[in-house]
N, C-alpha and C positions, 0 to 999 in steps of 0.2 A: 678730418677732411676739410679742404680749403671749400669756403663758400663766396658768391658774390650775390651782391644785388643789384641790380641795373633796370630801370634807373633808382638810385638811390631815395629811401623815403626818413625823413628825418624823423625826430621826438616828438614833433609839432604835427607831422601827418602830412606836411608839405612836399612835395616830389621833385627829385631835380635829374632834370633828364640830363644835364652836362658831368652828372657825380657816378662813382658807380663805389661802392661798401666790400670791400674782402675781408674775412673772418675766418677764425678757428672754430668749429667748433668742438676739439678737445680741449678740455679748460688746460692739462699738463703742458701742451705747445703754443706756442706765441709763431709769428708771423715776421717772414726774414724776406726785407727786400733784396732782393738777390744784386742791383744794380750798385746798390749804395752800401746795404751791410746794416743799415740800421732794424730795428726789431718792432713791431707793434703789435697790440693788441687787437686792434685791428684798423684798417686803411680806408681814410675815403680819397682818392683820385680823382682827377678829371676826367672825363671817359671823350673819346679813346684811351683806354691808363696805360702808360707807357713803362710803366714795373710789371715786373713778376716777382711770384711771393712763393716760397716754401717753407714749411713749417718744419718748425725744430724746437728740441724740447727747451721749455724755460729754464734761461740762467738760473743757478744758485744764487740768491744775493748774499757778499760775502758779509758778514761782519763788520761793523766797522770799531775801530780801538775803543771811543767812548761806549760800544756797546756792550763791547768785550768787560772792561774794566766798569763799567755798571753791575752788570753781571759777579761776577768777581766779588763785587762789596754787598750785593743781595745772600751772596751763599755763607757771608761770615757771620 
């Protein structure tokens, strides 16, 4: 389920009424701004926040060659 917090309270305890916090809290899904396409863990905005966010499941992250061929010379 998408969460928000409004007004935003930071790590510090500080409060900022211009912020507002959108969140997953399924850890499996990440957080898709629907305007732009980009992904987060989770968003702080200015509030009014002018995104909308829907959750979708977390990319695979693929492999990359040096990990592949790391891998590769562990198994010989």
């Amino acid at each position: 389920m998408i969460l928000t917090q409004y007004p935003y309270v930071d790590d510090n305890g500080n409060t900022h009424h211009n912020l507002v916090k959108t969140w997953t809290d399924d850890e499996t899904k990440t957080l898709l701004q629907v305007e732009t396409g980009a992904m987060y863990d989770e968003a702080i905005d200015l509030y009014p926040c002018i995104y909308t966010y829907q959750e979708v499941d977390k990319p695979v992250e693929e492999e990359t060659q040096e990990e592949s061929e790391n891998q590769e010379h562990s198994e010989n």
